[in-house]
Structure formats: structure tokens, C-alpha cells
C-alpha positions as a Markdown table, in Angstrom:
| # | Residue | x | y | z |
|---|---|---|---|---|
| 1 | Unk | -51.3 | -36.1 | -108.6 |
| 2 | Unk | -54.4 | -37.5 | -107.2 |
| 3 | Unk | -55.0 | -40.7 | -105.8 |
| 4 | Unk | -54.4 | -43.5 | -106.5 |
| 5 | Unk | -51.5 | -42.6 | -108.2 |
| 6 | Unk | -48.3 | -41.5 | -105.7 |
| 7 | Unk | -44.7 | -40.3 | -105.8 |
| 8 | Unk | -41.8 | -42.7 | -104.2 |
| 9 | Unk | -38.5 | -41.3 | -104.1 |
| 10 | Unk | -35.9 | -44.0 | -103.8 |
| 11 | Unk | -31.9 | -44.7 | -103.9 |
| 12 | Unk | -30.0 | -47.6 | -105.9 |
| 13 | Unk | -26.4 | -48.7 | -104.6 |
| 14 | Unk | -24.7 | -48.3 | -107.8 |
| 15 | Unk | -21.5 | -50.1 | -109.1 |
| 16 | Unk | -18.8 | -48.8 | -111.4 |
| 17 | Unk | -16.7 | -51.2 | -113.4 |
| 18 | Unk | -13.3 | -50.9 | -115.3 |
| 19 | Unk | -14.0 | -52.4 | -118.3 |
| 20 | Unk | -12.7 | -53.1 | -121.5 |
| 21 | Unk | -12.6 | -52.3 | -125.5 |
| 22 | Unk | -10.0 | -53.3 | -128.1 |
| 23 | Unk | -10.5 | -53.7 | -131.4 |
| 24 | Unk | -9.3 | -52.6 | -135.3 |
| 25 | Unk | -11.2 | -50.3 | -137.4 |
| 26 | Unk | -12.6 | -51.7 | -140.5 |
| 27 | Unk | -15.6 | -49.3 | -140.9 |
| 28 | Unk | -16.3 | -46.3 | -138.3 |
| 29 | Unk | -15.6 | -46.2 | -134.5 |
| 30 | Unk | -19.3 | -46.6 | -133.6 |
| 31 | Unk | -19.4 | -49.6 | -136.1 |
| 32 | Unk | -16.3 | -51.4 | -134.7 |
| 33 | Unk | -17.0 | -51.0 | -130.7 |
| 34 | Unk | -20.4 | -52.3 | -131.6 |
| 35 | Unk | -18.4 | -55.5 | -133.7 |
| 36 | Unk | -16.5 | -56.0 | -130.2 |
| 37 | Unk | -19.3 | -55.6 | -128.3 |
| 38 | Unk | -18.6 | -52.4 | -126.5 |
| 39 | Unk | -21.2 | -50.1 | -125.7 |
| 40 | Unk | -21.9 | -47.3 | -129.2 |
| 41 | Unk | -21.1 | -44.1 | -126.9 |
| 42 | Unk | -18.3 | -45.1 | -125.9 |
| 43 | Unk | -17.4 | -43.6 | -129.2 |
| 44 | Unk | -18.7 | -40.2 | -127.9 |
| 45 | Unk | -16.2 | -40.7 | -125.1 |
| 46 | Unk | -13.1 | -41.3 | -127.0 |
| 47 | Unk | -14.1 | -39.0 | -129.9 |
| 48 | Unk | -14.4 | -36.0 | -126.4 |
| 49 | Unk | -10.6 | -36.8 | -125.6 |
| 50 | Unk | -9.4 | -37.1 | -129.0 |
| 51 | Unk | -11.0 | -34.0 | -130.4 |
| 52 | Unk | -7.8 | -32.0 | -130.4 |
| 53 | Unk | -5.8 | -34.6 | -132.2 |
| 54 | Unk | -8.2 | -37.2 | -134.8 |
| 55 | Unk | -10.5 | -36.4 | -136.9 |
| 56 | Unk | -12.7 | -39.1 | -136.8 |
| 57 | Unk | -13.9 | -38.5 | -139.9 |
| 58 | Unk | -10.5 | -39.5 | -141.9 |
| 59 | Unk | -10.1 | -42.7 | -139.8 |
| 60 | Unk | -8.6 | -45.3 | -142.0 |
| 61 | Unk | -8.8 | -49.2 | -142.4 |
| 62 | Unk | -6.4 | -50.4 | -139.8 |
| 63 | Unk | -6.3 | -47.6 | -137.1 |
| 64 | Unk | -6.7 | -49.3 | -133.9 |
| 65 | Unk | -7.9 | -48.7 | -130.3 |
| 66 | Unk | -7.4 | -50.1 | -126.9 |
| 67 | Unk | -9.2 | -48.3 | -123.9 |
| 68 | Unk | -9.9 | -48.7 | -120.4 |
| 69 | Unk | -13.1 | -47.1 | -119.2 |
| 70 | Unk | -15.3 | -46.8 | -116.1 |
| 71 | Unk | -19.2 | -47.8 | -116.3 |
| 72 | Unk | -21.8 | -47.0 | -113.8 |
| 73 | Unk | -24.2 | -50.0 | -113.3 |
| 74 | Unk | -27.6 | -49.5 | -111.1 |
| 75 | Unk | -29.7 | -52.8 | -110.4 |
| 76 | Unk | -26.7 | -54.2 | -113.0 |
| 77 | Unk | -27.9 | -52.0 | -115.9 |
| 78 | Unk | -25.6 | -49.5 | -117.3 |
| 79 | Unk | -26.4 | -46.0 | -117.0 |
| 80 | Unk | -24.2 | -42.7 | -118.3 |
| 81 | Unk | -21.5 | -42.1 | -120.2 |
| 82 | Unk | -18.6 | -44.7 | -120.0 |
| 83 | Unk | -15.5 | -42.2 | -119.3 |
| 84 | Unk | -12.1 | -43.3 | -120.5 |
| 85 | Unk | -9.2 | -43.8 | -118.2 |
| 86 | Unk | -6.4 | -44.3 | -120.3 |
| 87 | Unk | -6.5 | -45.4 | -124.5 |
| 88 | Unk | -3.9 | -46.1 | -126.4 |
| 89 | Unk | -5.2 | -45.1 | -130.0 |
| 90 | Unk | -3.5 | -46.1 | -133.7 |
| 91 | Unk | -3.7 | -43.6 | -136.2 |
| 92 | Unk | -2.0 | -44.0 | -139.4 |
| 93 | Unk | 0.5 | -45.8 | -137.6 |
| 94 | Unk | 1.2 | -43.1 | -135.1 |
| 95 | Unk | 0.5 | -44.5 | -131.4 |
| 96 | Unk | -1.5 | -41.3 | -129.8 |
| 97 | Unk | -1.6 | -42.5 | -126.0 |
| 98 | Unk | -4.6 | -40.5 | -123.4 |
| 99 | Unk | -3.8 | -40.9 | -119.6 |
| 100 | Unk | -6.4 | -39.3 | -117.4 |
| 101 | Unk | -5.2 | -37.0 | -114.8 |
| 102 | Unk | -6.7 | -34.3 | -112.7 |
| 103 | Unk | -4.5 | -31.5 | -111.5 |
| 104 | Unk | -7.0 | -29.7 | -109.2 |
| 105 | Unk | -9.6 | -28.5 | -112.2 |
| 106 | Unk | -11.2 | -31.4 | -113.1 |
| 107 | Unk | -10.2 | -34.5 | -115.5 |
| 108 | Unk | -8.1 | -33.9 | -118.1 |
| 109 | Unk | -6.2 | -36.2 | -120.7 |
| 110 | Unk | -2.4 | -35.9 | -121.7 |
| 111 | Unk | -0.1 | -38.1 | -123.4 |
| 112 | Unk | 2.8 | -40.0 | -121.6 |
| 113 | Unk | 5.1 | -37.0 | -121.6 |
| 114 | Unk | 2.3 | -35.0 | -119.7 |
| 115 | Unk | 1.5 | -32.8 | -122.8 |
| 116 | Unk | -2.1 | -31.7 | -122.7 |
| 117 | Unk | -4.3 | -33.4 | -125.7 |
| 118 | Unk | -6.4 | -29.8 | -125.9 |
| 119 | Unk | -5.4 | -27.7 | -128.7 |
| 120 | Unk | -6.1 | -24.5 | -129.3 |
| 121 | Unk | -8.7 | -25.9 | -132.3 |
| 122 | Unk | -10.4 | -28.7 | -132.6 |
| 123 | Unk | -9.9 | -30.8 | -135.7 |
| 124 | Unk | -13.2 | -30.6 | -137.2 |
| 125 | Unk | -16.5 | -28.5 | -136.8 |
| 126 | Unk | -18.9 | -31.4 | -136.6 |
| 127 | Unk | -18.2 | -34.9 | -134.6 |
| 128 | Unk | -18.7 | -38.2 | -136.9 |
| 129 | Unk | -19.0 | -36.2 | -140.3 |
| 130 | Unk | -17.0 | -37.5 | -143.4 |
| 131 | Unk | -15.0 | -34.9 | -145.8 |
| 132 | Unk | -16.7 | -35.1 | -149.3 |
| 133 | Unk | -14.7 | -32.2 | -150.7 |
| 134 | Unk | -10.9 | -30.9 | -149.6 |
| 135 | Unk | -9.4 | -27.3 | -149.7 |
| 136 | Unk | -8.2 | -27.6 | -153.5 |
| 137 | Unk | -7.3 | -24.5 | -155.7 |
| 138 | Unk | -8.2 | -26.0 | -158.7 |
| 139 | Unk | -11.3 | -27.8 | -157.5 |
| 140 | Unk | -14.6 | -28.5 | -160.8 |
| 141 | Unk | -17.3 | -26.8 | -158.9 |
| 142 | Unk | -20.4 | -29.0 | -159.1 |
| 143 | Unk | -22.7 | -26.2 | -159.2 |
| 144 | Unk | -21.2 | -23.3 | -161.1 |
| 145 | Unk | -19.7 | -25.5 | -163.6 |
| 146 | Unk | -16.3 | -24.2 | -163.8 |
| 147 | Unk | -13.2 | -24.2 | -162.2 |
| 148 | Unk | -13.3 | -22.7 | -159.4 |
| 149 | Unk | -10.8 | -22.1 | -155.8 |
| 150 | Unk | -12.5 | -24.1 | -152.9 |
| 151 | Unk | -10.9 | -22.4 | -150.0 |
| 152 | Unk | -12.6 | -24.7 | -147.0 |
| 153 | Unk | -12.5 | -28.0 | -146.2 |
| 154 | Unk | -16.4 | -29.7 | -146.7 |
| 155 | Unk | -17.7 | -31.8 | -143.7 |
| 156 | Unk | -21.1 | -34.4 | -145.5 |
| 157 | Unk | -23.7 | -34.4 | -142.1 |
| 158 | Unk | -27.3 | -35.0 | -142.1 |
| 159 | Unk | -28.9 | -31.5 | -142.0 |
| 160 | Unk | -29.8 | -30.6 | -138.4 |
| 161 | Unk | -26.4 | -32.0 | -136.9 |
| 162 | Unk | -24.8 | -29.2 | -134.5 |
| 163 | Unk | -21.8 | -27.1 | -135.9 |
| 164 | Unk | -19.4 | -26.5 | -133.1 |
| 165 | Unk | -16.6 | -23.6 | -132.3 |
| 166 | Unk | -13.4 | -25.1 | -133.2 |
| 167 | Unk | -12.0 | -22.7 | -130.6 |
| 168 | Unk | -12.5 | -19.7 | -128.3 |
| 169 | Unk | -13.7 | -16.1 | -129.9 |
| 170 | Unk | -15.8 | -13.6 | -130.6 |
| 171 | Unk | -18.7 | -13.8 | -133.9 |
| 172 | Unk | -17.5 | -11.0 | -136.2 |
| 173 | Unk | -20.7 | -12.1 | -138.7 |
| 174 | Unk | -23.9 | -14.5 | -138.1 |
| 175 | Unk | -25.3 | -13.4 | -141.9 |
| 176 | Unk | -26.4 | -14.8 | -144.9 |
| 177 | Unk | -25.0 | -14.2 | -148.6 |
| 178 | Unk | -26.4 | -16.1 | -151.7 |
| 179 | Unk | -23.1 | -17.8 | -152.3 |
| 180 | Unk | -22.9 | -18.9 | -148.6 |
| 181 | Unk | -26.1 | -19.2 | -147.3 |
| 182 | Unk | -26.4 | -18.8 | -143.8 |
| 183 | Unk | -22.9 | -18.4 | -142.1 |
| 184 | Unk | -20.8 | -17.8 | -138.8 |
| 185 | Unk | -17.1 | -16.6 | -139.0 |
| 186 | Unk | -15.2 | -16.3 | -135.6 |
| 187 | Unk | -12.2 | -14.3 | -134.9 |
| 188 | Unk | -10.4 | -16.3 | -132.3 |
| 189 | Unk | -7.2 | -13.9 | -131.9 |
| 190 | Unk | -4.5 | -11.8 | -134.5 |
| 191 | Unk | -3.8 | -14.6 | -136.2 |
| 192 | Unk | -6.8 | -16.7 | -136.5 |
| 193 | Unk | -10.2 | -16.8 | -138.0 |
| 194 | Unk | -12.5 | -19.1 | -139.1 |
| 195 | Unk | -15.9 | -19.8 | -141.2 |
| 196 | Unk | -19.0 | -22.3 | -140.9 |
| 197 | Unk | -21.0 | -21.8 | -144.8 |
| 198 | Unk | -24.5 | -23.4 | -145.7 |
| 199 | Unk | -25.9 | -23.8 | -142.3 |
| 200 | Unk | -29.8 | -24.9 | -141.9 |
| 201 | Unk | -29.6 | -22.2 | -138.6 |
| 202 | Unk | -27.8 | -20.3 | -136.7 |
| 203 | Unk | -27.2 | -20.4 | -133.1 |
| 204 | Unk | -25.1 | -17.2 | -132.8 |
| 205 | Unk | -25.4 | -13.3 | -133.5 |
| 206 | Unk | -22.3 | -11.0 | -134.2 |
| 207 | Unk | -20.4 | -10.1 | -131.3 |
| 208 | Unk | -20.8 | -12.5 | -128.8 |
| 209 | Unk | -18.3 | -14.3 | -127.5 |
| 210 | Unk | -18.3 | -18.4 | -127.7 |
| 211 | Unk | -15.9 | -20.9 | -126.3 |
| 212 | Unk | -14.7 | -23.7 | -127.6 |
| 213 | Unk | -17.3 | -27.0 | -128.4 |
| 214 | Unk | -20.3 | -24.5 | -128.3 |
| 215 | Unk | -23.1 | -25.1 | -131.0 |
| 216 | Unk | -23.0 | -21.9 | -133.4 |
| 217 | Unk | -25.2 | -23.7 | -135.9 |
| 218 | Unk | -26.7 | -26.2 | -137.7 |
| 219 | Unk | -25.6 | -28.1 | -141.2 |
| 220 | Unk | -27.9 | -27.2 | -143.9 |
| 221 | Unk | -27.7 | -27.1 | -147.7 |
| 222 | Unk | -28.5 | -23.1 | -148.1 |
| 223 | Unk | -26.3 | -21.1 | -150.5 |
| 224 | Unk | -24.6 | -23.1 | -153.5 |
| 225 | Unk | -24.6 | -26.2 | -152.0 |
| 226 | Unk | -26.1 | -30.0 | -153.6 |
| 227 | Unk | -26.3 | -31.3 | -150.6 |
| 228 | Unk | -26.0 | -31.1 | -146.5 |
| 229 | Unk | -22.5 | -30.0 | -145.5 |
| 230 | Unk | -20.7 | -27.4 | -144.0 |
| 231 | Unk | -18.0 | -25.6 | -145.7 |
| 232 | Unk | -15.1 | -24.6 | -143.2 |
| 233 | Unk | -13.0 | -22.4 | -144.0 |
| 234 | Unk | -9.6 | -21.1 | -142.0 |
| 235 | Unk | -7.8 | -17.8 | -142.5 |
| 236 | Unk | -4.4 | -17.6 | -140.9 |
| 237 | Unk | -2.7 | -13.8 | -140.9 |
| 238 | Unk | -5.3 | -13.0 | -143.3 |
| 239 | Unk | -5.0 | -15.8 | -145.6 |
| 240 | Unk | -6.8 | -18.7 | -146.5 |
| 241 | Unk | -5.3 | -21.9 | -145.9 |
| 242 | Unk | -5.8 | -25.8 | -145.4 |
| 243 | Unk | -6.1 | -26.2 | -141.6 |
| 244 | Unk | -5.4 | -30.0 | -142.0 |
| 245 | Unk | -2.4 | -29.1 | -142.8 |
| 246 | Unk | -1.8 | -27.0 | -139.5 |
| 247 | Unk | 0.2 | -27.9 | -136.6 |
| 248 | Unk | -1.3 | -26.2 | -133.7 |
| 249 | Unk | 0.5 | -25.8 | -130.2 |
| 250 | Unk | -1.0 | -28.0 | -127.2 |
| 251 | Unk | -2.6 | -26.4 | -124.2 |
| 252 | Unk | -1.4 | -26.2 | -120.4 |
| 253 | Unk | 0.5 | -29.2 | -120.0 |
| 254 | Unk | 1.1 | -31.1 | -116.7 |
| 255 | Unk | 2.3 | -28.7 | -114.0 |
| 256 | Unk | 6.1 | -29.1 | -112.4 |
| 257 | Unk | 4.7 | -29.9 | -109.2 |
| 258 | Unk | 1.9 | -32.5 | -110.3 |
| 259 | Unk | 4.2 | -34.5 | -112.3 |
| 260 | Unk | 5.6 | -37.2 | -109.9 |
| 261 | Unk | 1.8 | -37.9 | -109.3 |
| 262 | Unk | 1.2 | -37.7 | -112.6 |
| 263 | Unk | 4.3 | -40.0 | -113.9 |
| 264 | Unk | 2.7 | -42.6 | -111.2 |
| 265 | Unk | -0.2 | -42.5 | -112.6 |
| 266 | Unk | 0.6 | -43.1 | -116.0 |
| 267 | Unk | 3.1 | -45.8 | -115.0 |
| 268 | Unk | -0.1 | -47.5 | -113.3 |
| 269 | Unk | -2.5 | -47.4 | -116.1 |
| 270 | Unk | 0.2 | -48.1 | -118.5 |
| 271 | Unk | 1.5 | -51.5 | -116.8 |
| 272 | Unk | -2.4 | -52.5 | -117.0 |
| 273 | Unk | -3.8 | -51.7 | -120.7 |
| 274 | Unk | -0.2 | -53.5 | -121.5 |
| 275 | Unk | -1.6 | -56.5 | -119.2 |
| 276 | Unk | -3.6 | -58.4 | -122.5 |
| 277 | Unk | -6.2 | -60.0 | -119.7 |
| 278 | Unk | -6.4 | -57.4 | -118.0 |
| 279 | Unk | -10.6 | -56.0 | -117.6 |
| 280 | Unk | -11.5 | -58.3 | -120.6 |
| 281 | Unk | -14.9 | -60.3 | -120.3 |
């Protein structure tokens, strides 16, 4: 730079609030924390610790959501992500409780019992999608005119939106057939694989290894498709089958010798979000 311009490095004291969001879904998460006035990504945060166990995408009139959650303020503007603390979500009338804990790796959220909310697959390929077509034997297909097997479960998203791993593996084919269009399948061990149809692009060649969460692609509308979407599909054993329908095993749950501090914790956290004033502005 050249004068008169110049370069001032300077520090802000910063401030981090407890703060929080309650509220009843009557559209879409973003939609309803906006209603209550709670910052939009928020939604990001809750839909990061609930990725294991709601699909946001099949939220229903009357779920419901209480959460605490820390904000960083600097010169009393809010800045980051707001990171959930505990949230006590209602889904279908099934209470799904998050405490956050760490247990020497980094943050982690369990349930009251100390059972990790990770799974070993996430419950959809794409975050904030909506299902416009279900795995259905019989299904018309729109295209081909006839009846034909839909084996996968389709996920609407604008075209560009990133296609996520539902879980650890290796690419066994990053291709492109006429049916499919551009596609990723995964083999994640001897028992499971899975499929990603109709993508705009790929993000991923055959062979490499990709963890769970990592962009493989992007939704398109290549292939036979009439609109943006991607198709996933789920073998198990070698056969297709409807992964909503799944019950997969949690992760690492809370270790023997972190659970008194863990217990605390929870009974903490708990005796506050059940406090009706408490963090409410």
C-alpha cells in the first residue's frame, strides 16, 4: 500500500452470551427461529448436532425446539456461529435431548443417558432439502412413463447445493451413465454402500477415501431427472433398501470414567432450559 492509505491491526474485548430460542415449527427451522427472533444459523447449528438423528427435511407441523446457545458479541454485534449447549428437540412427539460434553477430543453432543448423537450415517445427503419422491417399488415414473422400481429416496435442492458423505468410505465409482447422470457410490464397509444420482459435478474420483460430512458433489438434474434432486440410494448386504427405515447403532458413547462429570453436567443444563425465564430477552 502506498500512502496515504495504511494498515492498523487492532483487538476488540469480545463478550459471549447464553442466550435463548424456543419456539414450535409451523413452517421450516430457519422460518420459525426467524418468527422468534433468533438468529437464521442458528439453524445450521442445531441441524450440525442433530444430523445423526432428524432429518430436517421431514419436520412436521408441531415439532418443537428449546435451546440454549452461546453468542460471541464484539463492539455488541454478533459475530460466528451461535454453538448450542444443551436443546431439548420435539420430533413427532419423541423428546430427542442434546447435552454438550467434551471428553478430551473436543465438543460432542449426547443424550441424557450419555449415548453419543453421531451415528454411523447421517440421515440425509444434503442439509435443508425436502423429499419429493420416497423409495417405492411400484412408483409411475414421470419420465419413462411407466411403472417402474424407485430404489432411492429423492432429496428437491436448488442445483449447486453440496452433496455430503452420509458416512466414512472409500469411492468405488465417480462416473456417469445416461440413466444416472453424473454419480458417486461409496462403500463404507461389508455391509454397507451407498449412491448420490443426477449430480451437476462431482467432487470425488474412484478410490479415494472420504469421511463423513465431506462434499462428494453437487445436485444437478443430469440423467432422467425433471428437475434438481439427488437420488440416494442405500444397499445393505447387497440389497437395496429404504434407509429411513434403518436403525443404525450410535457412536462412542460417554466413557466410564467421564460420566460423573458428565451426569453433572447434564444435571446443570437440564435444571436451567427447565427454568422457563431462564436466558430469555
Amino acid at each position: 500500500l502506498r500512502p496515504p492509505y495504511g494498515v492498523t491491526l487492532e483487538s476488540y474485548p469480545t463478550d459471549t452470551l447464553i442466550e435463548r430460542a424456543q419456539g414450535v415449527i409451523e413452517s421450516s427451522l430457519y422460518v420459525d427461529l426467524e418468527r422468534v427472533g433468533a438468529p437464521t444459523n442458528l439453524a445450521l447449528s442445531m441441524a450440525a448436532v442433530y444430523a445423526w438423528t432428524v432429518d430436517f427435511s421431514r419436520l412436521q407441523e408441531g415439532d418443537a425446539f428449546d435451546v440454549l446457545y452461546e453468542r460471541v458479541y464484539v463492539n455488541d454485534q454478533p459475530v460466528g456461529m451461535p454453538r448450542v449447549i444443551v436443546c431439548h428437540f420435539e420430533h413427532r412427539n419423541r423428546m430427542l435431548p442434546a447435552y454438550r460434553f467434551d471428553q478430551g477430543a473436543g465438543d460432542d453432543y449426547f443424550d441424557e443417558e450419555g449415548n453419543s448423537l453421531r451415528k454411523a450415517f447421517l440421515k440425509a445427503p444434503v442439509e435443508f432439502s425436502r423429499i419429493s419422491s420416497r423409495y417405492n417399488l411400484k412408483r409411475f415414473h414421470p419420465i419413462l412413463n411407466r411403472t417402474k422400481a424407485h430404489y432411492g429416496t429423492d432429496y428437491a435442492a436448488p442445483t449447486g447445493t453440496p452433496i455430503l458423505a452420509v458416512g466414512d468410505g472409500v469411492v468405488t465409482k465417480s462416473s456417469y451413465t445416461k440413466g444416472n447422470g453424473k454419480y458417486v457410490k461409496i462403500r463404507h464397509n461389508s455391509t454397507y454402500e451407498t449412491q448420490y444420482l443426477h449430480m451437476s459435478k462431482r467432487a470425488v474420483t474412484a478410490g479415494e477415501r472420504v469421511r463423513q460430512g465431506q462434499v462428494i458433489g453437487y445436485v444437478g438434474s443430469t440423467g432422467l431427472a425433471t428437475g434438481p434432486h439427488v437420488c440416494f440410494r442405500f444397499w445393505k448386504n447387497g440389497k437395496q433398501v429404504d434407509h429411513l427405515k434403518e436403525d443404525f447403532p450410535p457412536s462412542e458413547p460417554i466413557e466410564s470414567h467421564q460420566m460423573d462429570a458428565f451426569q453433572a453436567a447434564v444435571t446443570e443444563w437440564r435444571a436451567r432450559i427447565q427454568d422457563r425465564e431462564f436466558a430469555v430477552r
